[in-house]
Backbone as XML, in Angstrom:
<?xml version="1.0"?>
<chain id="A" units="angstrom">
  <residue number="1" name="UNK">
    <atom name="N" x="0.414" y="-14.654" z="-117.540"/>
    <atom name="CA" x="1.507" y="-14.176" z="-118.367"/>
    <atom name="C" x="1.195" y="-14.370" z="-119.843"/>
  </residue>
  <residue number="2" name="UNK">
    <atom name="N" x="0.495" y="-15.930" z="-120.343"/>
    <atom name="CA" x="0.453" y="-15.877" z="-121.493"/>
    <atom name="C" x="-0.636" y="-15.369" z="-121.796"/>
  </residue>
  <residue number="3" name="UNK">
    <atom name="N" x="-1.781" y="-14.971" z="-121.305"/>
    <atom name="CA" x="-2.800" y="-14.851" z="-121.306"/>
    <atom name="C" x="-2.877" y="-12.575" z="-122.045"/>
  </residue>
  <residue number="4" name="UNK">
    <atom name="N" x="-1.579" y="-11.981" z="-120.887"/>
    <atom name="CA" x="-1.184" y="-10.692" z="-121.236"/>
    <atom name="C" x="-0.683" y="-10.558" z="-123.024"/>
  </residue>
  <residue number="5" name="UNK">
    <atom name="N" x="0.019" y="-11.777" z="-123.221"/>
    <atom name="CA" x="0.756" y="-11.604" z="-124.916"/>
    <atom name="C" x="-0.401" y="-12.314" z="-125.569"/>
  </residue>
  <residue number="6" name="UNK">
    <atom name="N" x="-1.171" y="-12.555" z="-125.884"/>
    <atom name="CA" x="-2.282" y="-12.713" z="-126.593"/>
    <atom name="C" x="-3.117" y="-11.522" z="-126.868"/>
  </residue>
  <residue number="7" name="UNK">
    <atom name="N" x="-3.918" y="-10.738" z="-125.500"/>
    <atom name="CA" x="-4.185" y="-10.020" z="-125.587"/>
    <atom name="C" x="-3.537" y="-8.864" z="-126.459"/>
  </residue>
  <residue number="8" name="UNK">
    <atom name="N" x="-2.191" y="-8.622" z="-126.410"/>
    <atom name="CA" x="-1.695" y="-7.588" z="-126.930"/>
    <atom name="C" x="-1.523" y="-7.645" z="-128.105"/>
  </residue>
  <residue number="9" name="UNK">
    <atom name="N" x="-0.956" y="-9.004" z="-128.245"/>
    <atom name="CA" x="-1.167" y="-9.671" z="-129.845"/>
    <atom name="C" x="-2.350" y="-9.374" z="-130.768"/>
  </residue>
  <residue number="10" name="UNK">
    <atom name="N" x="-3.292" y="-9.323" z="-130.157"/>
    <atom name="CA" x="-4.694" y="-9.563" z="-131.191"/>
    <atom name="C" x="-5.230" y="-7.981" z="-130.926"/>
  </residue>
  <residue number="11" name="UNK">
    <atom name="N" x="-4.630" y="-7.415" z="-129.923"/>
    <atom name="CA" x="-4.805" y="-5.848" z="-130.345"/>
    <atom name="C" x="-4.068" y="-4.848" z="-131.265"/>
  </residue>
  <residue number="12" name="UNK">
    <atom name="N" x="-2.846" y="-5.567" z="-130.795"/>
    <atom name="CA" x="-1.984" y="-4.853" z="-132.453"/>
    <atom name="C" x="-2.193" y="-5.443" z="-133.698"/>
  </residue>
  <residue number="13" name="UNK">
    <atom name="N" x="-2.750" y="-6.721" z="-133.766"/>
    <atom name="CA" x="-3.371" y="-7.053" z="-135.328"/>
    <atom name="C" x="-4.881" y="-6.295" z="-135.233"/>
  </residue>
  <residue number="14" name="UNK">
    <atom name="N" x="-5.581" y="-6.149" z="-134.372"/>
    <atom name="CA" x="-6.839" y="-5.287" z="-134.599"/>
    <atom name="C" x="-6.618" y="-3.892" z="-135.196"/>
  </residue>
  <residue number="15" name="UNK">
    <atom name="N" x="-5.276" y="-3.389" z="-134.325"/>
    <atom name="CA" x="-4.962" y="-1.262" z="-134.834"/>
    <atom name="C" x="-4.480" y="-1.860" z="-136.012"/>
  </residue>
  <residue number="16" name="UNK">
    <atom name="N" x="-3.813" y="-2.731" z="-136.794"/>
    <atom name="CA" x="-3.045" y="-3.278" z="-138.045"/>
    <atom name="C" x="-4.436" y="-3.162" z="-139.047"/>
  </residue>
  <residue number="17" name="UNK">
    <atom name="N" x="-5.161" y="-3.962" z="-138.642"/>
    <atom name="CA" x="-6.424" y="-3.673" z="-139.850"/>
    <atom name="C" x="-6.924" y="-2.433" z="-139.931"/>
  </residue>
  <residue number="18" name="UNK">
    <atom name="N" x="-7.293" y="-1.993" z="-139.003"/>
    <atom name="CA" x="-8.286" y="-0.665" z="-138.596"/>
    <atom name="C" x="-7.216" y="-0.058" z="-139.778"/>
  </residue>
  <residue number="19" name="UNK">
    <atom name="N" x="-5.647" y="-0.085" z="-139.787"/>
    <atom name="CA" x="-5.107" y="0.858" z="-139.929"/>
    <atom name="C" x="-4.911" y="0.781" z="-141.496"/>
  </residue>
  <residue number="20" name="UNK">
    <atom name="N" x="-4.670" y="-0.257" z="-142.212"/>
    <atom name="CA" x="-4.680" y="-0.582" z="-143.244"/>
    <atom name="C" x="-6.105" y="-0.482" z="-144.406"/>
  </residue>
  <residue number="21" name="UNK">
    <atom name="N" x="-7.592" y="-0.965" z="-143.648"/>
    <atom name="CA" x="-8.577" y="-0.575" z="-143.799"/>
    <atom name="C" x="-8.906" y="0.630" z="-144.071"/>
  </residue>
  <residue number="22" name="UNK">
    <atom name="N" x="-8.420" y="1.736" z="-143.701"/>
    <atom name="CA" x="-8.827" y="3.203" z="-143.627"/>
    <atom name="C" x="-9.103" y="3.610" z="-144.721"/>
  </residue>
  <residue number="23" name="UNK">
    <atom name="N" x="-9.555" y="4.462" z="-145.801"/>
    <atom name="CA" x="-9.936" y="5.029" z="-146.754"/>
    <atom name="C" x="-9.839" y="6.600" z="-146.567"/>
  </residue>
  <residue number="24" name="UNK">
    <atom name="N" x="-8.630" y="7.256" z="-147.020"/>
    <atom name="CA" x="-8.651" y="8.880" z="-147.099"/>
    <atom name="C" x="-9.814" y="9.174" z="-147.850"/>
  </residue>
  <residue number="25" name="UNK">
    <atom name="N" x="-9.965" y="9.976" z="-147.702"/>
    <atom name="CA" x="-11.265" y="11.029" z="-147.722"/>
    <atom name="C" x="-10.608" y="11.418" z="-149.022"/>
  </residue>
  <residue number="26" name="UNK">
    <atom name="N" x="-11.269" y="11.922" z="-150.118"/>
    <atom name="CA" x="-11.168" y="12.715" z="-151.140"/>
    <atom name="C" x="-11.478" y="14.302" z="-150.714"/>
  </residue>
  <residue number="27" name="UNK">
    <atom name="N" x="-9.948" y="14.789" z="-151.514"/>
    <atom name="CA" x="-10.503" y="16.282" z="-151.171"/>
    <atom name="C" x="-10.506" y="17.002" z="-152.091"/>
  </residue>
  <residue number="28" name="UNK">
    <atom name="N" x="-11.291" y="17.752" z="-152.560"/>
    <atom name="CA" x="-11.562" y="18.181" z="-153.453"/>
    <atom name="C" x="-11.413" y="19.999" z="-153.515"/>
  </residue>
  <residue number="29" name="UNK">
    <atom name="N" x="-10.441" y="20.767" z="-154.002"/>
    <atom name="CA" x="-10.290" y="22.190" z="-153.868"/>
    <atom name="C" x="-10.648" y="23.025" z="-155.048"/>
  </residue>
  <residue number="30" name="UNK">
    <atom name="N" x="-11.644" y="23.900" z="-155.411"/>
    <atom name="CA" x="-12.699" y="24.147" z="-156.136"/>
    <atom name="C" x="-12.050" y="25.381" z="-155.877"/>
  </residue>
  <residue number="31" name="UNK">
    <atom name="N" x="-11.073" y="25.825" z="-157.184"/>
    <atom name="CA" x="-10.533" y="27.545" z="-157.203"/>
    <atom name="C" x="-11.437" y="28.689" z="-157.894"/>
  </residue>
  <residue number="32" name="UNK">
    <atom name="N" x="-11.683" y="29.804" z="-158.134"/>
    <atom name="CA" x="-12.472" y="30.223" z="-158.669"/>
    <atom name="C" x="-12.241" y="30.642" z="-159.604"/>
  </residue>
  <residue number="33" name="UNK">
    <atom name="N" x="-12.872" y="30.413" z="-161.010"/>
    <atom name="CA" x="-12.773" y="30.973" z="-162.144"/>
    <atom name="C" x="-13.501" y="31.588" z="-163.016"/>
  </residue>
  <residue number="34" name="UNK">
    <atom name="N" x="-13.205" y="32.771" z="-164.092"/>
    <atom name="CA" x="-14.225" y="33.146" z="-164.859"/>
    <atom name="C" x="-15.993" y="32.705" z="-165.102"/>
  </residue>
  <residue number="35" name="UNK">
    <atom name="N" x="-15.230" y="31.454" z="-165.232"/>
    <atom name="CA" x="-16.945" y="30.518" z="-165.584"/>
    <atom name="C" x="-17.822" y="30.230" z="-164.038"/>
  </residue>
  <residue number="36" name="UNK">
    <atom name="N" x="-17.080" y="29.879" z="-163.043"/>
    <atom name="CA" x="-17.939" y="29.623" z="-162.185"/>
    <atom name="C" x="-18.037" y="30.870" z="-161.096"/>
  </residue>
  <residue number="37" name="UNK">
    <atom name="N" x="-17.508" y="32.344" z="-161.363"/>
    <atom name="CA" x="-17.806" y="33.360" z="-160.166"/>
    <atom name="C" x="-18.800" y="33.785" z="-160.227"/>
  </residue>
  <residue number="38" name="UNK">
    <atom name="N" x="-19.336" y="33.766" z="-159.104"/>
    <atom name="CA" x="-20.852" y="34.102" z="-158.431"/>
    <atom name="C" x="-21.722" y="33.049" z="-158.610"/>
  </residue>
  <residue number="39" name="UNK">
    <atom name="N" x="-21.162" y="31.407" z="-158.997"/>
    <atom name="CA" x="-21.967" y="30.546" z="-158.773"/>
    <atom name="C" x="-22.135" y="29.715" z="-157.601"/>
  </residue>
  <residue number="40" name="UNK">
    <atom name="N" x="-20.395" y="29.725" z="-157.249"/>
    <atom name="CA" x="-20.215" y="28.597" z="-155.950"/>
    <atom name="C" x="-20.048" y="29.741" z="-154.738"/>
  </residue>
  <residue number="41" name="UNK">
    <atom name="N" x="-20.371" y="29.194" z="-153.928"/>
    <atom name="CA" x="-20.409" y="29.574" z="-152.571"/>
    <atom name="C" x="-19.507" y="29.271" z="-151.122"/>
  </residue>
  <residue number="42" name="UNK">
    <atom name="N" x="-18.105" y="29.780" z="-151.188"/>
    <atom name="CA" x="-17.088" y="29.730" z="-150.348"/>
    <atom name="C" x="-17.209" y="29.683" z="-149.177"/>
  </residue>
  <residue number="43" name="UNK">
    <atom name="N" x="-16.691" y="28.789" z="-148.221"/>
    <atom name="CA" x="-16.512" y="28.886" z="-146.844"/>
    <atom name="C" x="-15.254" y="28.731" z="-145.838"/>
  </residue>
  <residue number="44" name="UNK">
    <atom name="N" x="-15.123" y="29.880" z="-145.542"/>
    <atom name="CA" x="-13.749" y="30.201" z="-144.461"/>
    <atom name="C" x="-13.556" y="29.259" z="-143.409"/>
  </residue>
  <residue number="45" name="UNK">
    <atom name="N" x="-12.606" y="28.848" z="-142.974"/>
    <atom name="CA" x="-12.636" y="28.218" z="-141.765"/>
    <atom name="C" x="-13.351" y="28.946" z="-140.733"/>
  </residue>
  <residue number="46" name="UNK">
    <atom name="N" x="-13.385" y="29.964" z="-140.362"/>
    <atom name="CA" x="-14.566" y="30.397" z="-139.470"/>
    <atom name="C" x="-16.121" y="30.111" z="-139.535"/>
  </residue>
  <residue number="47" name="UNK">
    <atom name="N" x="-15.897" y="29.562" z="-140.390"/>
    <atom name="CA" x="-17.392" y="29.094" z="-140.856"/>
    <atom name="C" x="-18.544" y="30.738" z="-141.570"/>
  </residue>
  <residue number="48" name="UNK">
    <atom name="N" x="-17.286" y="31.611" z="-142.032"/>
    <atom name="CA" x="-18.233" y="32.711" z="-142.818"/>
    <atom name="C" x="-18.326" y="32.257" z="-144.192"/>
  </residue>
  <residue number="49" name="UNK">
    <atom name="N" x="-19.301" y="32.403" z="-144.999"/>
    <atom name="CA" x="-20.013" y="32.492" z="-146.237"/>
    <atom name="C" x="-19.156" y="33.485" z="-147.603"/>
  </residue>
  <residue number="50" name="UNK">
    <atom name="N" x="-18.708" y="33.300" z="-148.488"/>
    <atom name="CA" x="-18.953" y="34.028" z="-148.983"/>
    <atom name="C" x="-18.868" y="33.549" z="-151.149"/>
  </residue>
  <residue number="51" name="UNK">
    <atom name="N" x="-18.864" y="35.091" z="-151.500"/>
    <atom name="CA" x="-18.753" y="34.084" z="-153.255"/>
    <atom name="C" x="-17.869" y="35.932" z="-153.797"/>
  </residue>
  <residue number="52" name="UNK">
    <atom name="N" x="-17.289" y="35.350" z="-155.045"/>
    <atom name="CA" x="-16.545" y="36.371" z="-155.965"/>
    <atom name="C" x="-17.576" y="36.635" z="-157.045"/>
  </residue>
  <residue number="53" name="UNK">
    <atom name="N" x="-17.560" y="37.931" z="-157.276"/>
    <atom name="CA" x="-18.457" y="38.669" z="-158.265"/>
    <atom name="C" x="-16.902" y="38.720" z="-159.649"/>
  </residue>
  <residue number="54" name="UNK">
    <atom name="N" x="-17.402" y="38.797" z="-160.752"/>
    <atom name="CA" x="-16.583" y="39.363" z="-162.039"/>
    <atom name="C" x="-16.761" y="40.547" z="-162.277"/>
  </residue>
  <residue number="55" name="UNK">
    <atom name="N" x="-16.225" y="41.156" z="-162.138"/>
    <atom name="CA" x="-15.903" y="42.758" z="-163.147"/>
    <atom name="C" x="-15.049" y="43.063" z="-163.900"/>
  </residue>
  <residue number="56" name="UNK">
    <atom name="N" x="-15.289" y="43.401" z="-165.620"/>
    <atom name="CA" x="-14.433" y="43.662" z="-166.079"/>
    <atom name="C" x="-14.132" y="44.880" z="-166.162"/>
  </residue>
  <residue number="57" name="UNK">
    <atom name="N" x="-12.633" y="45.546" z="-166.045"/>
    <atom name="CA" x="-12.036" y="46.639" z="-166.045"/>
    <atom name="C" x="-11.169" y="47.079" z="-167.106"/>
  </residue>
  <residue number="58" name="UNK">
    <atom name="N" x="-10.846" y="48.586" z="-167.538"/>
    <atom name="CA" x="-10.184" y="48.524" z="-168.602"/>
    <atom name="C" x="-8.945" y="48.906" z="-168.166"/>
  </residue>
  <residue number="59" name="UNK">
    <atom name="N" x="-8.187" y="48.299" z="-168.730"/>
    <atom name="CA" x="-6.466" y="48.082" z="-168.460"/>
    <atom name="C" x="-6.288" y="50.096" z="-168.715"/>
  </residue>
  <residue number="60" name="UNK">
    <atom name="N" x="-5.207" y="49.850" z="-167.530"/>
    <atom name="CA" x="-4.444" y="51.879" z="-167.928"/>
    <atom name="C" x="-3.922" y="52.165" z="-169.016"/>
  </residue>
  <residue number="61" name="UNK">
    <atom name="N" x="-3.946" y="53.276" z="-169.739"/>
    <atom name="CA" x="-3.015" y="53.321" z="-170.735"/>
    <atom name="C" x="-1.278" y="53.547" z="-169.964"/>
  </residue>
  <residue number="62" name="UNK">
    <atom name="N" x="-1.141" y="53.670" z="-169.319"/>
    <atom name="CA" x="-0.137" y="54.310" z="-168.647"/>
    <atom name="C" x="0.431" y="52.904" z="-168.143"/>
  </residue>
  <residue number="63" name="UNK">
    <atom name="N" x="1.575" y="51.949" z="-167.963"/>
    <atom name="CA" x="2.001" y="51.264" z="-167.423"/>
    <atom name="C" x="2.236" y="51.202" z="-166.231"/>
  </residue>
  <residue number="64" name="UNK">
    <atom name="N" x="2.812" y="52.276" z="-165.804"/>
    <atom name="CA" x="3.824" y="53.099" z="-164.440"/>
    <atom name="C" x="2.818" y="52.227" z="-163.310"/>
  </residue>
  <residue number="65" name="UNK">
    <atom name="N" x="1.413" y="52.583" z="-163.758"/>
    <atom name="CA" x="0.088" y="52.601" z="-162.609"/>
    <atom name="C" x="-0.097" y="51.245" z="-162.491"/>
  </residue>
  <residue number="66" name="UNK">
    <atom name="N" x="0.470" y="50.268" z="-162.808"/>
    <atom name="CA" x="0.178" y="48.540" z="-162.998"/>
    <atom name="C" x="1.581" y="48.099" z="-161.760"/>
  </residue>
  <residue number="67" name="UNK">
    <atom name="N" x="0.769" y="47.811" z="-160.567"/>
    <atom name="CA" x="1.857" y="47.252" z="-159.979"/>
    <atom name="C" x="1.837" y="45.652" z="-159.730"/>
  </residue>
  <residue number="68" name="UNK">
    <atom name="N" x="3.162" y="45.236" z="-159.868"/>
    <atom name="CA" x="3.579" y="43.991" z="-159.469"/>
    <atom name="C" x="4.158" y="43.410" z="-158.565"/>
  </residue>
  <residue number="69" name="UNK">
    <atom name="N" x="3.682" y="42.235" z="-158.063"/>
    <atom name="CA" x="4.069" y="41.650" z="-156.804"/>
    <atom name="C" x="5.671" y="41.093" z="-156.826"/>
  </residue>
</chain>
């Protein structure tokens, strides 16, 4: 009997450290911008590849043709 509350004892102070011990992971989310497109190299959760090219375009003269979300 006493032998069961010991055991359990020194396993819930073992998950207590483990749990306190832990260290999150740094995460780091790398958006893409002017300066770095077509340098970094994106990956989808599917595990596909890919990167953003820059092109500059010239704005319409016409407003009408500019749509907004």
């Amino acid at each position: 009997m006493y032998m069961q509350f010991y055991i359990m004892i020194a396993f819930y102070i073992g998950l207590f450290i483990v749990y306190v011990s832990y260290q999150v992971p740094d995460v780091m989310v790398q958006y893409p911008t002017l300066e770095n497109a077509g340098n970094i190299v994106y990956e989808k959760d599917d595990k596909s590849c890919y990167k953003y090219k820059k092109v500059e375009v010239m704005c319409p003269i016409d407003n009408s043709v500019i749509v907004s979300k």
